[in-house]
C-alpha positions in Angstrom: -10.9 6.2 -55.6 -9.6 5.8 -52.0 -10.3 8.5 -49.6 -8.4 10.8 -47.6 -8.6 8.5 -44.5 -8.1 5.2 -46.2 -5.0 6.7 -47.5 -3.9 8.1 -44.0 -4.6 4.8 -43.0 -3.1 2.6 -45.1 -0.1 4.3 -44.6 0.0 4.4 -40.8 -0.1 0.6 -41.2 2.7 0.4 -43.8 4.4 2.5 -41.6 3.8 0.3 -38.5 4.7 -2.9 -40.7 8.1 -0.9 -41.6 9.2 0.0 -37.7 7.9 -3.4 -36.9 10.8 -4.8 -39.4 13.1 -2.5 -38.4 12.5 -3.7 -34.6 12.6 -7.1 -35.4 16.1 -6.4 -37.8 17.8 -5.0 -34.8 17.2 -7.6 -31.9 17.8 -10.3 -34.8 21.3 -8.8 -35.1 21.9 -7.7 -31.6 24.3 -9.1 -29.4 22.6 -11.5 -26.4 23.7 -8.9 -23.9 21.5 -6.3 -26.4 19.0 -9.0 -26.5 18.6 -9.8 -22.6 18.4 -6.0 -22.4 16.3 -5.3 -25.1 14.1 -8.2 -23.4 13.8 -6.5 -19.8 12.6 -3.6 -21.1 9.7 -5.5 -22.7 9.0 -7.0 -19.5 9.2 -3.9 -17.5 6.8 -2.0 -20.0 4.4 -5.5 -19.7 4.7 -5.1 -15.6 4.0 -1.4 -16.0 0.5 -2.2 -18.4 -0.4 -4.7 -15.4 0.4 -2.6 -12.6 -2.0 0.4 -14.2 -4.8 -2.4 -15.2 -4.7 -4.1 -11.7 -5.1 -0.2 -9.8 -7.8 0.9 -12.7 -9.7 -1.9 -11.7 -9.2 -1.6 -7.5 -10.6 2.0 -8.6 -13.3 0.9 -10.6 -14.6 -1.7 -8.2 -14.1 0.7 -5.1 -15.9 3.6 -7.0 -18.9 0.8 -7.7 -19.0 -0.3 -4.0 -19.3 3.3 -2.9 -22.1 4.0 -5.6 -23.9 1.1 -4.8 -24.0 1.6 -1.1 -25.2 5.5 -1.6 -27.8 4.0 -3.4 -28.7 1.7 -0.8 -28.8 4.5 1.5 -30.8 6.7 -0.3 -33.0 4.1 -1.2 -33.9 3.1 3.0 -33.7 7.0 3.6 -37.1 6.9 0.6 -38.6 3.8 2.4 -38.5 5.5 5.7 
């Protein structure tokens, strides 16, 4: 007997594999100027995920620098 989740869960997926038909229904009868659209959205949204990686990481790497030099400080202010 499935449980509560596993059902939840199996029918998040079947309801991902139905939208993912439906999506792939639509651009295969869309017109090219639907598909060149539909296309440049896809591409914005992909620019968009590596805009917000690439400044996650500048943040993460400048929040490390600053950490690590802190630490350095402290640790001549102990030797002192």
């Amino acid at each position: 007997m499935a449980s509560k989740n596993t059902k939840t869960g199996l029918l998040t997926l079947l309801g991902i594999a139905a939208g993912s038909v439906a999506a792939w229904w639509v651009y295969k009868t869309a017109s090219p100027e639907e598909k060149a659209r539909i296309k440049n959205k896809i591409n914005e949204a992909g620019n968009k995920v590596k805009d917000a990686y690439s400044n996650a990481e500048d943040a993460v790497v400048e929040n490390y620098d600053k950490a690590k030099n802190t630490v350095e400080r402290e640790a001549q202010k102990i030797k002192s």
